[in-house]
N, C-alpha and C positions, 0 to 999 in steps of 0.2 A: 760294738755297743757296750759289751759287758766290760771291757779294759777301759774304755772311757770312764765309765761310769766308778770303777776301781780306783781308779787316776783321783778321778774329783773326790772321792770320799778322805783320800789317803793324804789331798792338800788340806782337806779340813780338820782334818786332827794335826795334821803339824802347826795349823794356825793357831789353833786352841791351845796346843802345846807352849807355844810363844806367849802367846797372852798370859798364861799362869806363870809363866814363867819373868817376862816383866814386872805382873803384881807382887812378887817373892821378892823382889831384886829392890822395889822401890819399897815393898814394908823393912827390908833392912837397911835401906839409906835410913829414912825417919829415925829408926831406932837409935845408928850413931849419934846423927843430931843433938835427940835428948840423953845421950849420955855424953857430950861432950859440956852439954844448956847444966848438967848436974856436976861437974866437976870432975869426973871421974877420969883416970890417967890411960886408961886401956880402951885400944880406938876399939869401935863398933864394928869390929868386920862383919858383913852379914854372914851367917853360917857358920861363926868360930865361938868355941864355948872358951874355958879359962887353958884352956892348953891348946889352943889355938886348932882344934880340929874342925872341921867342915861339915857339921853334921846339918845344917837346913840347908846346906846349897846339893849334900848328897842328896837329902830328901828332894830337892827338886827335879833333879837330873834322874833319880828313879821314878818320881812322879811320871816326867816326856819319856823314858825311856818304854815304862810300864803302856802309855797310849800308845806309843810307836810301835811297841811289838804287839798290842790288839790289832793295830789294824793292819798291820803283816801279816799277822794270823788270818784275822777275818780276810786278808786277800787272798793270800795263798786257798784257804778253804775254799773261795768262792772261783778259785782258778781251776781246784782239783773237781769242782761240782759241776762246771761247764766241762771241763774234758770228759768226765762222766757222760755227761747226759751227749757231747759227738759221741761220742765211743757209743752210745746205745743206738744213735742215730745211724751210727757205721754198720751195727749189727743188726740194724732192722732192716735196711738197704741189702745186707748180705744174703739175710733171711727172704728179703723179697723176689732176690737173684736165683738164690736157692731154690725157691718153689716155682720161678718161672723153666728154671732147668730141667727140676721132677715134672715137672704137667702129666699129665695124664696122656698118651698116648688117643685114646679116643678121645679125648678133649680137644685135642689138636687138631684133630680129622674134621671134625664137629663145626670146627671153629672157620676150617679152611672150607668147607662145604657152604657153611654161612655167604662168604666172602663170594663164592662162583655165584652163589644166587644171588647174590646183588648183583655183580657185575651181568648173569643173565638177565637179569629185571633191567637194567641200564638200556642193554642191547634191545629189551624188547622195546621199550619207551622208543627207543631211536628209530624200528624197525617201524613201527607204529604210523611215527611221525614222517618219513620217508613216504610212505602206503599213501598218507593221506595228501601229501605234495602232487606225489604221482595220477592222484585219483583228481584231485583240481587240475593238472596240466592236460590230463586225457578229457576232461569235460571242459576244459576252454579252446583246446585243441578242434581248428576245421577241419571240415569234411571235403572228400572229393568231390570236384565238383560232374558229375554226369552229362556230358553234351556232346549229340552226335551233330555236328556241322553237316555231315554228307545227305544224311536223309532232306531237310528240306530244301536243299540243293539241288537234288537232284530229282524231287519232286518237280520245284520250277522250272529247270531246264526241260522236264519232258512234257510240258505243259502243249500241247500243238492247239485246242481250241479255247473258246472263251470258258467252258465251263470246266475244264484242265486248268487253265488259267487261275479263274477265281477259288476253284478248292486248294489250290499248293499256297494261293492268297493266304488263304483260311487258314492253315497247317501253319505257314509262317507268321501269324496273328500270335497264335496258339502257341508255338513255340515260345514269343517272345514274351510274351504273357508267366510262360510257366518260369523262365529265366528273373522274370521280375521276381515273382513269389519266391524264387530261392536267393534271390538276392535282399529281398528285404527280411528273408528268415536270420538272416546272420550266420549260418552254420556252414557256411563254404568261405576259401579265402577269396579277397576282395580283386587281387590281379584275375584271378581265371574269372569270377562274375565278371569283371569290364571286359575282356577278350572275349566271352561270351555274349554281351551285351553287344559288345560290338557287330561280330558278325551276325545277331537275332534280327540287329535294325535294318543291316542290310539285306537281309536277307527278303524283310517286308518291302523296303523299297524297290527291290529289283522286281520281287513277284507283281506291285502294285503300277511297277510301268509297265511289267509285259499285257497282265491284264489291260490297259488302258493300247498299247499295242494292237493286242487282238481286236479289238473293239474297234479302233481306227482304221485293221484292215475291212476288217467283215465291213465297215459303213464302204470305205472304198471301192470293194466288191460290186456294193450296190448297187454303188453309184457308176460305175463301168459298166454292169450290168446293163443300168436306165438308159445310158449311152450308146450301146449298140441294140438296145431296141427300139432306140426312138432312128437311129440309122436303117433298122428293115422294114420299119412301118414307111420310111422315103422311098425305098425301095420297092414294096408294094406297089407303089403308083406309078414306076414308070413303066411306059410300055414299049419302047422299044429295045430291041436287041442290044445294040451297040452302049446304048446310055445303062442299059441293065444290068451289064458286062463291067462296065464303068465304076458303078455302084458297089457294086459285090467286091470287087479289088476293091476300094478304096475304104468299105466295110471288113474287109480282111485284115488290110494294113491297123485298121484304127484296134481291133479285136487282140493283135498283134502284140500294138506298141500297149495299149491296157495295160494286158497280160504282162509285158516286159516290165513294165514301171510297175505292177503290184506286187510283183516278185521280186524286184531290185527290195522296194521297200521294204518286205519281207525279210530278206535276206538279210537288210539295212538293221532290221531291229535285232533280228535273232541275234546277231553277230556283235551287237552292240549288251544284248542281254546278258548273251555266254561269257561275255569278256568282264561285266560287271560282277558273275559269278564267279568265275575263275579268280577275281582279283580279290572278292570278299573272300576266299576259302584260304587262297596265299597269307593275304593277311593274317587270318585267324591262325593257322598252323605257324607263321614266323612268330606270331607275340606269344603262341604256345608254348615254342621252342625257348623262348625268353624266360617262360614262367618256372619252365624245369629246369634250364641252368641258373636261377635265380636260389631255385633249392640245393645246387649242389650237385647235380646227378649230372652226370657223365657216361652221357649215350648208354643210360641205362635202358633196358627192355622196353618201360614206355618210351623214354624220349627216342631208342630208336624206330620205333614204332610212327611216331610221329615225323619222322624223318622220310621213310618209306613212303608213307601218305604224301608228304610233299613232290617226293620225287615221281612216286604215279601219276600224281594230278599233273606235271610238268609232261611227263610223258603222254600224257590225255589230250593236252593242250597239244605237242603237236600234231596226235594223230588227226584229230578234228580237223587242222588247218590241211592232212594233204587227203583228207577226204574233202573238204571244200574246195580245193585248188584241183581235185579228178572232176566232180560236179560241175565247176567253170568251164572245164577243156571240155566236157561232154554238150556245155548248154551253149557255145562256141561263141558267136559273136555280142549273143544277150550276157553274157558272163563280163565279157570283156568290154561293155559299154557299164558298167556298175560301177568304176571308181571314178569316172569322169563326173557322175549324177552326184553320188555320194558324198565326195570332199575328199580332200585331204585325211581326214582323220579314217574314214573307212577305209581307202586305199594304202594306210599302213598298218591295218587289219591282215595285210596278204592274204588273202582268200576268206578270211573269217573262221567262225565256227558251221558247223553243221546247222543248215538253213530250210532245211526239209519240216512240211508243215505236215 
C-alpha cells in the first residue's frame, strides 16, 4: 500500500514538472515572434542571452530537477520510515518470543493445572450425562415377570371331589386375575405376560370342565343309585325262591355294569383332564424357552432350569401312563372294555393318566 501510494505521488510531480515546463517552452516561442514582428536580426532562442548561453532553459531544467529530487527525497524518507516502523514490528515480535520463553516457571504449572480442570470439568459433564441415560434405560427397563405354572396345576390335577374341584377353580380365577393386573401395570415384558396369559386361561378352562366333570359324575352316581333301588324295592316283592334268585343276579349284573360305565367315564375325564394339563404346562415352558433364547441366553442357569422342568414333566407323563396301564391289568376285563365305549381318541390315550378318585 505504502509503495503504491509512493508510485502515485512520484507520477504527480513529474506531470507538474511537464506542465512547467511546456509553459517555459511556449513563453519563449511568443517572445521570438515579437522580435522577429520588431525587426531585429537575432533569432529568439528561448533561454540564450547575447552570447548565446542557455540561462532560462537551465532555469527550467533546475526547476524539474529541484521537484524530482523532493520527491525522491520524500520517497526514500518514507521508505527508510516504513522499514523503521517493520523493524520495530520485528522487535516487538522478538520481544514477545522473548517473554514467552522466560515465563515464569510457576506460571506454567498454574496455567497447565488450569487446562486438567477443564478437561476434568468436560469429563464430569460427560460422566453426568452418561448417569442420567443409564438412570432413563434402568427406569424404562422391564421387570421379571413371577409366574409359577406348576402350583395351579397341580392344584387341579389333585382335585378328586367337587369341593377340590371348585377351590383349584377359585386359585385359577385368581391367578389369572393377578396376571391381568401385572399385565396392564406395564412393568414386565409383553412375550412372558402373553406366555403367561396363556397358560392362566387354560389353566381356568381345564379347572372349569373338571368342576362341571365332577358334578356330572356325583348326578350319575345318583342316578345309578335311584336305579338299583327302585330294582330291590322289585325284589322285595317276590316271593319265591327261584324268581328271588333270579332277581338278585340280575340286580348284581345291573350294580355291576353301573359301577363299570361310571368309572370308565371317570376314568374318561381324568384322562382327558390330565392331558389338557400336561399339554397347557408343555406349552407354557416351549414359548418360555422361546422367550429366553429371544434374549440371547444360551442354556443359561435359568433357561436350563426350565429345560429340566420340561423334561420331568415329560418324564411325569410317562410315569402316570404305566401306572394307568398296572390299574387296567389289575381291574382286568372292566379295563379292557374302556376303549371300545370311549373312541378313538381315548384309546390313543394308552392307558391315560391316573384315574383314581
Amino acid at each position: 500500500m505504502a509503495v503504491k501510494n509512493a508510485v502515485e505521488f512520484a507520477a504527480q510531480q513529474a506531470q507538474a514538472a511537464e506542465r512547467n515546463r511546456t509553459q517555459e517552452i511556449r513563453r519563449a516561442s511568443e517572445a521570438r515572434q515579437k522580435q522577429k514582428v520588431g525587426g531585429t536580426s537575432q533569432p529568439a532562442v528561448p533561454g540564450e542571452n547575447d552570447n548565446g548561453d542557455t540561462l532560462q532553459e537551465e532555469g527550467v531544467q533546475y526547476e524539474v530537477s529541484d521537484r524530482t529530487n523532493a520527491g525522491a527525497a520524500w520517497y526514500q524518507e518514507y521508505l527508510r520510515k516504513e522499514q523503521r516502523e517493520k523493524l520495530g514490528l520485528d522487535e516487538e515480535e522478538e520481544d514477545e518470543k522473548e517473554e514467552k520463553e522466560e515465563k515464569d516457571p510457576a506460571r506454567e504449572k498454574m496455567e497447565e493445572a488450569e487446562r486438567i480442570l477443564e478437561s476434568l470439568k468436560r469429563m464430569l459433564d460427560r460422566m453426568r450425562e452418561q448417569q442420567k441415560k443409564q438412570r432413563e434405560q434402568k427406569k424404562n427397563k422391564k421387570g421379571k415377570l413371577s409366574y409359577n405354572y406348576r402350583r395351579v396345576s397341580n392344584s387341579i390335577g389333585a382335585a378328586k371331589t367337587t369341593t377340590q374341584a371348585a377351590n383349584a377353580l377359585s386359585s385359577a380365577s385368581a391367578n389369572l386375575s393377578m396376571v391381568r393386573r401385572q399385565a396392564a401395570s406395564g412393568k414386565y415384558e409383553d412375550r412372558e405376560i402373553q406366555v403367561a396369559l396363556q397358560h392362566a386361561y387354560k389353566m381356568v378352562r381345564v379347572a372349569r370342565k373338571k368342576v362341571n366333570n365332577i358334578k356330572s359324575e356325583a348326578q350319575q352316581a345318583k342316578r345309578n343309585q335311584a336305579k338299583e333301588t327302585v330294582k330291590k324295592q322289585k325284589n322285595s316283592v317276590v316271593h319265591s325262591i327261584p324268581s328271588r334268585q333270579k332277581v338278585e343276579k340280575e340286580l348284581q349284573q345291573l350294580q355291576q355294569e353301573l359301577r363299570s360305565r361310571e368309572k370308565m367315564k371317570k376314568n374318561r375325564n381324568r384322562r382327558q383332564e390330565d392331558m389338557d394339563l400336561m399339554d397347557a404346562d408343555m406349552e407354557y415352558l416351549r414359548r418360555r424357552i422361546g422367550v429366553l433364547q429371544n434374549h440371547g441366553l444360551k442354556l443359561s442357569t435359568e433357561a436350563q432350569q426350565v429345560v429340566d422342568e420340561m423334561v420331568a414333566a415329560a418324564m411325569g407323563l410317562v410315569s402316570v401312563d404305566m401306572q394307568s396301564e398296572a390299574a387296567s391289568a389289575a381291574e382286568g376285563g372292566e379295563a379292557a372294555a374302556a376303549p371300545a365305549e370311549t373312541g378313538g381318541a381315548e384309546a390313543a390315550v394308552a392307558g391315560g393318566f391316573d384315574a383314581t378318585i
